[in-house]
C-alpha positions as CSV (number, residue, x, y, z in Angstrom):
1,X,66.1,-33.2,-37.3
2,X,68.6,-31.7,-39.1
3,X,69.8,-33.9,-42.3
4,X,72.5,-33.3,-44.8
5,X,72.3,-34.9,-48.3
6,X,75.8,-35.4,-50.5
7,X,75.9,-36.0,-53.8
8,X,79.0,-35.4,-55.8
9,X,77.2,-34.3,-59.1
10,X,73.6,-32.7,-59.0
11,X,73.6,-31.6,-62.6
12,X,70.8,-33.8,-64.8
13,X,72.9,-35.1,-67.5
14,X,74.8,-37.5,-64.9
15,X,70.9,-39.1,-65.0
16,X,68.1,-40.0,-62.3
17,X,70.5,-39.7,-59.1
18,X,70.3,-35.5,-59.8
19,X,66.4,-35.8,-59.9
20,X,65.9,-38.1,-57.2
21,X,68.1,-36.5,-54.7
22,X,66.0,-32.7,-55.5
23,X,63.5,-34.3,-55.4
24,X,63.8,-36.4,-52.0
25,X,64.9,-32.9,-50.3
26,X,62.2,-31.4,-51.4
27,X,59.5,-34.0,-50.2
28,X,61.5,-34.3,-46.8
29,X,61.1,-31.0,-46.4
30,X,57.3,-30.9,-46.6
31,X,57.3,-33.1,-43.5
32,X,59.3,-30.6,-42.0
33,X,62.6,-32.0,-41.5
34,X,65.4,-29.4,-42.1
35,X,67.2,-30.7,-45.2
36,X,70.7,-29.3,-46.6
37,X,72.5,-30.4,-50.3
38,X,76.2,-30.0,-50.5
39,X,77.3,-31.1,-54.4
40,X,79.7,-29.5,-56.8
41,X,78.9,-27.6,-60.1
42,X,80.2,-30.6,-62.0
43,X,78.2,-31.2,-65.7
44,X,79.7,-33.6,-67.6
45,X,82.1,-31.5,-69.8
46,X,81.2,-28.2,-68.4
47,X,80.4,-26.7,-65.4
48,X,77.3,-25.1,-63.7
49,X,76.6,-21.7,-63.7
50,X,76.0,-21.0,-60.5
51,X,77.5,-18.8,-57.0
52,X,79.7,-20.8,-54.9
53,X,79.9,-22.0,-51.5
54,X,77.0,-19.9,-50.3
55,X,73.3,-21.3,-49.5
56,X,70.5,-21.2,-52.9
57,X,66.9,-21.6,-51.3
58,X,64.9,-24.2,-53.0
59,X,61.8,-25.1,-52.5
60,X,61.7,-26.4,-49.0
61,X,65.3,-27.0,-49.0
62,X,68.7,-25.0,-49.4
63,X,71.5,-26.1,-51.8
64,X,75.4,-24.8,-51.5
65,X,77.8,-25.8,-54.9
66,X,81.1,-25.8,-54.6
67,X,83.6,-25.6,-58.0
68,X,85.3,-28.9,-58.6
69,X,87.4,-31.2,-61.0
70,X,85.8,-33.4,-62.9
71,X,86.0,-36.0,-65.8
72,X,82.8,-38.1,-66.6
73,X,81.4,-38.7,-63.0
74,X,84.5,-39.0,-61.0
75,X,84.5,-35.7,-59.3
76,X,86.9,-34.0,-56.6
77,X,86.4,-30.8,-54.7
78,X,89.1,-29.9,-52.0
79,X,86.8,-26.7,-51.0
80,X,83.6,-28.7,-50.2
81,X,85.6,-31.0,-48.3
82,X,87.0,-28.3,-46.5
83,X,83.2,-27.5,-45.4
84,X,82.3,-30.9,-44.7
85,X,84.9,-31.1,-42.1
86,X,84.1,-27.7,-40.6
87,X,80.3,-28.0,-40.7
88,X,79.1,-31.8,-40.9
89,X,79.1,-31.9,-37.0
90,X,76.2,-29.1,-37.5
91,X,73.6,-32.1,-38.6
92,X,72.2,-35.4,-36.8
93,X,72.7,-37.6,-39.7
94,X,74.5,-37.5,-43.6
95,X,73.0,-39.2,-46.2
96,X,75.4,-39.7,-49.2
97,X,74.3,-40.9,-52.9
98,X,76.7,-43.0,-55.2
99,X,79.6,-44.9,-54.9
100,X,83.3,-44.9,-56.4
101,X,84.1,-41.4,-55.1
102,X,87.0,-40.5,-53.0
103,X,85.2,-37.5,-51.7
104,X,82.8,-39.6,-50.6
105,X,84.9,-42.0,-48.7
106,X,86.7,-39.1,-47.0
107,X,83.2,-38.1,-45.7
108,X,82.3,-41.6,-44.6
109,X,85.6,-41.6,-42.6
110,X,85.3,-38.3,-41.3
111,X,81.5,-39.2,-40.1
112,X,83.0,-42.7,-38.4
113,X,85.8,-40.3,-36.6
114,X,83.4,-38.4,-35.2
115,X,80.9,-40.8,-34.6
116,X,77.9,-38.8,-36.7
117,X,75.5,-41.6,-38.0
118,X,75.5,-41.8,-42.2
119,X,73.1,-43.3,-44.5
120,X,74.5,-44.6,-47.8
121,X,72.6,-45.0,-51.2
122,X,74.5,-46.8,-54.2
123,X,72.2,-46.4,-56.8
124,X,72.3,-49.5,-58.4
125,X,75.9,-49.0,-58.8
126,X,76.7,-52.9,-56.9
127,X,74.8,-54.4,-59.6
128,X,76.4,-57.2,-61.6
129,X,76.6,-55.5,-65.1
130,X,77.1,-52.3,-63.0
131,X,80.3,-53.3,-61.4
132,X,81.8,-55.6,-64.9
133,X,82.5,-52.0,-66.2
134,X,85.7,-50.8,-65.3
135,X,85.5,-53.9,-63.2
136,X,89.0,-54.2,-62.4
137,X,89.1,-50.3,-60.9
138,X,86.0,-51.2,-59.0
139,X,86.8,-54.2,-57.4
140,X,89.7,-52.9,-56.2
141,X,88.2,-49.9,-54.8
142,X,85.4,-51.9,-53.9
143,X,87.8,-54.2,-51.5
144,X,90.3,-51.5,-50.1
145,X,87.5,-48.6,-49.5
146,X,83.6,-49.2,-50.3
147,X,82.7,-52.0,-48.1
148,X,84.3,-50.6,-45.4
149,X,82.3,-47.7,-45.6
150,X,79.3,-49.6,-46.5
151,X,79.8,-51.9,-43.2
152,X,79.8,-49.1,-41.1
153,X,77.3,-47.3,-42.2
154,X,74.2,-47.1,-40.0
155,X,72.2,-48.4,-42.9
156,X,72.0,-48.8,-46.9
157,X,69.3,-47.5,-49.0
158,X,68.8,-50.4,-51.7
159,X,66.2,-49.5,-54.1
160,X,65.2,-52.7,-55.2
161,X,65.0,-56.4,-53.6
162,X,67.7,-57.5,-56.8
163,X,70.0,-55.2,-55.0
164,X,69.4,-55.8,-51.8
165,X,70.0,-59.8,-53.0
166,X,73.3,-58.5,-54.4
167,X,74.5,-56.9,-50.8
168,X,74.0,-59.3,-48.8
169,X,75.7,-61.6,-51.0
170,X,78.7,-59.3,-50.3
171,X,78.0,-60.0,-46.4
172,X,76.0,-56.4,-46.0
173,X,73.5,-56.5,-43.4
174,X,72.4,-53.1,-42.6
175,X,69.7,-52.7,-45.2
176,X,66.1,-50.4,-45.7
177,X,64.9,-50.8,-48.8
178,X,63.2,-48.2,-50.0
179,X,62.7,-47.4,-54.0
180,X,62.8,-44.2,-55.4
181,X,59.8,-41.7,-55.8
182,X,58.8,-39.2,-58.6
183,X,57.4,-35.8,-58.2
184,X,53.5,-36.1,-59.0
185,X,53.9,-32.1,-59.9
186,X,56.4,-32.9,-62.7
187,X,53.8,-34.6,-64.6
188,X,52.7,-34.1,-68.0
189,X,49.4,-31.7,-68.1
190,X,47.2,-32.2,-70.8
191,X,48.5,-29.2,-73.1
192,X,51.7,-28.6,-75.0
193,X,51.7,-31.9,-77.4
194,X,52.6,-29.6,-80.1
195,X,55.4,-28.0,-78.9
196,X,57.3,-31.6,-79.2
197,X,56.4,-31.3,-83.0
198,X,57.0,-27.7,-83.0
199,X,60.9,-28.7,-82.1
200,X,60.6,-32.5,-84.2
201,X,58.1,-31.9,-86.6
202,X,59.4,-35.1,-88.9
203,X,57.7,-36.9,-85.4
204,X,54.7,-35.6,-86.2
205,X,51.6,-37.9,-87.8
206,X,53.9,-41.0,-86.7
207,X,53.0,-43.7,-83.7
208,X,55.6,-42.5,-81.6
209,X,57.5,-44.7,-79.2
210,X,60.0,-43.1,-76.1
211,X,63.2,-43.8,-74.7
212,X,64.1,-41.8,-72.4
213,X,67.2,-41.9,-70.4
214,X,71.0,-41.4,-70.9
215,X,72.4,-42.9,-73.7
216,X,74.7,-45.7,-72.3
217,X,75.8,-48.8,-73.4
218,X,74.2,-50.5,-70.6
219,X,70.5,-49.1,-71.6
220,X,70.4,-51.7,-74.4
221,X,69.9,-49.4,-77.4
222,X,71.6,-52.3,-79.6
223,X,68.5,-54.4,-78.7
224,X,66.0,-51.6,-79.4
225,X,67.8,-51.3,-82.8
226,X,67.0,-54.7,-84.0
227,X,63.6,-54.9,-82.0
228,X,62.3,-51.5,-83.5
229,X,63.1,-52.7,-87.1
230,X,61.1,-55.7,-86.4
231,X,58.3,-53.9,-84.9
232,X,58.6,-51.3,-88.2
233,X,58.3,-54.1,-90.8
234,X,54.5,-54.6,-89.6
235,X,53.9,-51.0,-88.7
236,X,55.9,-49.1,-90.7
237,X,54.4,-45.4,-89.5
238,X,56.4,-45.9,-85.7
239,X,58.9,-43.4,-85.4
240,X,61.2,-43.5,-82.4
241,X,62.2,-40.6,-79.8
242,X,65.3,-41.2,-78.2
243,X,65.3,-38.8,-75.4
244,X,68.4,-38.5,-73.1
245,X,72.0,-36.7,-72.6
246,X,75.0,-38.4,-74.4
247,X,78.0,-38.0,-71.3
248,X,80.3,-41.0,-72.4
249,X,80.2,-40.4,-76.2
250,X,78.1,-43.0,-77.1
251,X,75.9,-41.5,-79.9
252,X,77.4,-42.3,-82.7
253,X,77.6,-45.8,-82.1
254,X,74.1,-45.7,-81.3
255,X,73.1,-44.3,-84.8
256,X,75.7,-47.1,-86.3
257,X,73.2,-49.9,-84.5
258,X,70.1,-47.8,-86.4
259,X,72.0,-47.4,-90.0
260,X,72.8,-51.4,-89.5
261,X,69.3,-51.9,-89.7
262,X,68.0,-49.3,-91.8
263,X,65.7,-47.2,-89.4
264,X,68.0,-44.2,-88.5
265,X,65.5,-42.2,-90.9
266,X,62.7,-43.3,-88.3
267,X,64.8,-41.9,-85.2
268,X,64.8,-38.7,-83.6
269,X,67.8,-37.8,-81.2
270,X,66.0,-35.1,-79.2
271,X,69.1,-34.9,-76.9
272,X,68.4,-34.0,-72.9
273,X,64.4,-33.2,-72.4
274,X,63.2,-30.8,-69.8
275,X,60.2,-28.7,-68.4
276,X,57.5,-28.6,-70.9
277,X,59.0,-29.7,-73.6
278,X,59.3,-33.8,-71.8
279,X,56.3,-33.0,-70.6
280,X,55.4,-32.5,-74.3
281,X,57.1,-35.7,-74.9
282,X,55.2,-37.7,-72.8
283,X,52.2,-36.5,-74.2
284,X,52.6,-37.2,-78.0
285,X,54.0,-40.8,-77.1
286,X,52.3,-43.8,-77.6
287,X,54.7,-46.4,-75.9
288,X,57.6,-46.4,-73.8
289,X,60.3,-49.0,-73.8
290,X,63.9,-48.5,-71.5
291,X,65.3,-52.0,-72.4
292,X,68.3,-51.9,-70.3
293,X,70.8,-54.4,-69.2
294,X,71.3,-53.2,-65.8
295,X,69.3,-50.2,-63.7
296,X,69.3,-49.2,-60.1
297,X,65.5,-48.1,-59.9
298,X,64.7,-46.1,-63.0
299,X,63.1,-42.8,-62.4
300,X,61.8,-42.7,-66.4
301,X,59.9,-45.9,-66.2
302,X,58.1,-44.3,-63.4
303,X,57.5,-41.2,-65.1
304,X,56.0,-42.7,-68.2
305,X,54.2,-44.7,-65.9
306,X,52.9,-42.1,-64.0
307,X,52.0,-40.8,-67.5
308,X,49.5,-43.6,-69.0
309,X,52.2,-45.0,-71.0
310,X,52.2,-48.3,-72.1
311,X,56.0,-49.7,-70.6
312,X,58.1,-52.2,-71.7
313,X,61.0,-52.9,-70.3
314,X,63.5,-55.4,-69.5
315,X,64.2,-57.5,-66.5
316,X,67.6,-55.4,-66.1
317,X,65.3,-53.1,-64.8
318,X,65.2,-54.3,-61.8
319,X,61.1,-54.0,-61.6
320,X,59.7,-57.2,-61.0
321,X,56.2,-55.7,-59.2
322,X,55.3,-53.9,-62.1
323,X,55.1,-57.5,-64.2
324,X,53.4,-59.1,-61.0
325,X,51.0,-56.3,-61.1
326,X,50.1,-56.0,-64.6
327,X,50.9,-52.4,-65.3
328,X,54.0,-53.2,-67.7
329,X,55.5,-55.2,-70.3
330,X,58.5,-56.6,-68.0
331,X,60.7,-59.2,-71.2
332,X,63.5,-60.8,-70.9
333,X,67.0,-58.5,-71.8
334,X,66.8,-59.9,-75.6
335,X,65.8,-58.0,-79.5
336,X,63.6,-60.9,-79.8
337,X,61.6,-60.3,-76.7
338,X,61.6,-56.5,-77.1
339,X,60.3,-56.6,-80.8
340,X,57.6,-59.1,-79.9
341,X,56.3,-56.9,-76.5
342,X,56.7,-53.7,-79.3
343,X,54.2,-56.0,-81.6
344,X,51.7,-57.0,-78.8
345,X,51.4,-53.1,-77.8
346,X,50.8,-51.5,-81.9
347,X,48.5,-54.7,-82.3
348,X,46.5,-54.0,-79.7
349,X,45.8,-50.6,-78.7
350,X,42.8,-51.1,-76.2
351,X,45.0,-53.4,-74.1
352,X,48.2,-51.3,-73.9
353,X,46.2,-48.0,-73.1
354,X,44.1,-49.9,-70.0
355,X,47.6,-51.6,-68.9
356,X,48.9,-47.7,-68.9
357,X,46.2,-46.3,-67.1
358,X,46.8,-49.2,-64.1
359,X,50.4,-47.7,-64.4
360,X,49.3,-44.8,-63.8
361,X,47.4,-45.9,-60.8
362,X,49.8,-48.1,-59.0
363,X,52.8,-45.6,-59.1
364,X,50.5,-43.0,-58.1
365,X,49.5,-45.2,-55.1
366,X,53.3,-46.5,-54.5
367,X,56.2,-44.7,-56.2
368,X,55.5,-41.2,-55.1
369,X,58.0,-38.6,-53.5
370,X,56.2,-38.0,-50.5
371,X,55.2,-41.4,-49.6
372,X,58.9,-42.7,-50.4
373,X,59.6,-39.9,-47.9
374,X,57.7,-40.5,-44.7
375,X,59.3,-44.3,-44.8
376,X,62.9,-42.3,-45.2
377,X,62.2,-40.3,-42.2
378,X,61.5,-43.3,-40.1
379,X,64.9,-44.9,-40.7
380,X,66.6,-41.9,-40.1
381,X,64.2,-41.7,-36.5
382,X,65.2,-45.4,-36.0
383,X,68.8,-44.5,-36.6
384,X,69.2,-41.4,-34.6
385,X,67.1,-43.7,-31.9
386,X,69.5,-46.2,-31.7
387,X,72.6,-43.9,-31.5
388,X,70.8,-42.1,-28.2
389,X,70.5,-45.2,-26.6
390,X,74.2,-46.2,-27.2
C-alpha cells in the first residue's frame, strides 16, 4: 500500500498538526506500509532550511518540501502542485491534513477527476469557536469549496466524538474516528531537569505549573491569568511556564492579561520547547493546565499525560474520557473553575500525583502512535476494498 500524506505546513510552530502528521508516517511505516509527505517549507514568518523538491529519508518514511508563499497558515505552492498532478496517480490513496487551503481543494478535485480515493483530516478546524474566527471567510469557503470536498471524500478522520457531533450536523456521513497518538520515544527520561533551570533559572525552587501549546487567543490564557493569581494568593511559591510559539502576535496581549493581575513576575515565556530541553520541561513541572476554548485533539495534554502530570483542562478540549476515567481535571471553560481545579491539585499532592500516574497509564494503553496506526491502516484497507469492488 502505497500512501501519500499532504500537509500544507510541516514546520512545528504552526502547532500539533506538524507533530502528528511525522509522527503518523513514521508509525505507519513500522507496519510496513510505504508512506510519502509532500508539504512546503512554510514557518510562520520564515522559511525552512531545507533542499527542495527532492526526497529527505526519515525514519521509516521520505519527505519532499517544496518553497512556497505564505502568510500565517494560508500557504500556496504552484511547484508542489505541479508534482501532485504529475505524481499523485503513483499512490493507492491521499490523505490530506487541514482545511481552508486552496491547495488543498485543488488536490481534492484533482483526486475526484481521477477517481484516486482521499482521506481527509480537519483537525478540529469545524469546531464551533474554530469556525467564529474569520467566520465570515470560512463560511463562505466552507459553502462554495469544503463540503464538497468533504462529501466526496472516501472518509473523514474526526478526532473526537464533539467533532464528529459537529459533522454530521453539517449532513457528513463518511466518518472514522480515530484520535491522535503521541510518540512513546519522545517522552521525558528521567535526566536533564536542570537543563530547564539552566535556561530559566528564576523557575528554579518554585512549584512549577505548564502550558504548553501555541499562544492563541483560543487557548484561554485570559482565564489562566485570573485563575493562576487565585491559585498564587494561597500558594504564593507557583511559578508558571508558558511554553509555546507566538505565530499570530499574540504575546503581548498575553503579558497585559498577567500585568492586569499582578503575576507577570511569576511567568516565564520560554517561547517554542524542543528535544531535551521540553523533555526537561516536563520533568521539573508539577501541573499541567491547557485551558482552551476550543481544541481539535490536543497532542500536549497527551504528552503531559504520558508524562505523570497532573492535567487540567477545559471542556474545550474536547476530552471527555479523560474526566470519565479519572486521569484529569476536565472544568468547565471558566477563571473560576480553573483557579479552583489549580487549588485542589497544590492542596493535595498525593491525589494529583496518583491521578498522573493513571494518566500515564491510560494514554500509554490508548493514545499511542502505533496503536492509533494499525486502526488507520484498516480504514485505508476498507477504503481501497471498497474502490476494488466498484
Amino acid at each position: 500500500m502505497k500512501v501519500l500524506l499532504v500537509v500544507p505546513y510541516i514546520s512545528f510552530v504552526y502547532g500539533g498538526t506538524a507533530r502528528v502528521v511525522r509522527d503518523l508516517a513514521c508509525a505507519l511505516g513500522q507496519q510496513s506500509i510505504h508512506v510519502d509527505i509532500v508539504t512546503t517549507n512554510a514557518n510562520d514568518g520564515n522559511t525552512l532550511d531545507v533542499p527542495f523538491e527532492q526526497w529527505v529519508i526519515e525514519t521509516r518514511f521520505r519527505i519532499q518540501y517544496f518553497p512556497c508563499w505564505h502568510r500565517y497558515d494560508l500557504v500556496f505552492s504552484l511547484s508542489l502542485l505541479k508534482w501532485l498532478n504529475q505524481h499523485v496517480n503513483d499512490y493507492d490513496l491521499v490523505h490530506t491534513h487541514t482545511l481552508f487551503s486552496p491547495m488543498l481543494s485543488r488536490l481534492h478535485r484533482l483526486c475526484w477527476s481521477r477517481s484516486i480515493p482521499y482521506l481527509m483530516t480537519p483537525h478540529g478546524m469545524l469546531e464551533p469557536w474554530a469556525l467564529a474566527h474569520k467566520s465570515k471567510k470560512k463560511a463562505f469557503y466552507l459553502q462554495m469549496v469544503e463540503k464538497n470536498a468533504l462529501s466526496k471524500a472516501s472518509a473523514i478522520q474526526v478526532l473526537t466524538h464533539s467533532e464528529a457531533k459537529n459533522l454530521a450536523a453539517m449532513g457528513l456521513k463518511n466518518m472514522a474516528l480515530l484520535p491522535n497518538g503521541i510518540d512513546v520515544k519522545a517522552l521525558p527520561c528521567p535526566f536533564g531537569s536542570e537543563l530547564f533551570y539552566q535556561h530559566f533559572p528564576e523557575a528554579k525552587g518554585k512549584i512549577l505549573i505548564l502550558f504548553m501549546s501555541r499562544l492563541d487567543p483560543k487557548k484561554g490564557l485570559d482565564l489562566l491569568a485570573k485563575a493562576f493569581a487565585k491559585a498564587r494568593a494561597k500558594f504564593p511559591n507557583i511559578h508558571l511556564a508558558i511554553a509555546g510559539p507566538d505565530s499570530v502576535g499574540y504575546s503581548a496581549k498575553v503579558k497585559k492579561y498577567f500585568a492586569d493581575v499582578s503575576c507577570l513576575d511569576a511567568v516565564t515565556f520560554t517561547g517554542m520547547l524542543t528535544g531535551e530541553l521540553k523533555q526537561a520541561a516536563l520533568n521539573v513541572s508539577s501541573i499541567f493546565t491547557l485551558p482552551s476554548y476550543s481544541e481539535g485533539f490536543s497532542i500536549s495534554v497527551l504528552e503531559a499525560m504520558a508524562s505523570g502530570l497532573p492535567c487540567i483542562i477545559t471542556t474545550g478540549c474536547n476530552f471527555p474520557e479523560a474526566a470519565e476515567a479519572g486521569v484529569a481535571q476536565v472544568v468547565a471553560i471558566d477563571s473560576e473553575a480553573i483557579a479552583q481545579a489549580l487549588i485542589n491539585c497544590l492542596s493535595d499532592w498525593s491525589s494529583a500525583k496518583a491521578v498522573g500516574a493513571r494518566a500515564r497509564k491510560f494514554i500509554l494503553d490508548n493514545y499511542t502512535c502505533d496503536k492509533i496506526a494499525v486502526r488507520l491502516i484498516a480504514v485505508y484497507a476498507a477504503i481501497l476494498e471498497m474502490r476494488s469492488s466498484q
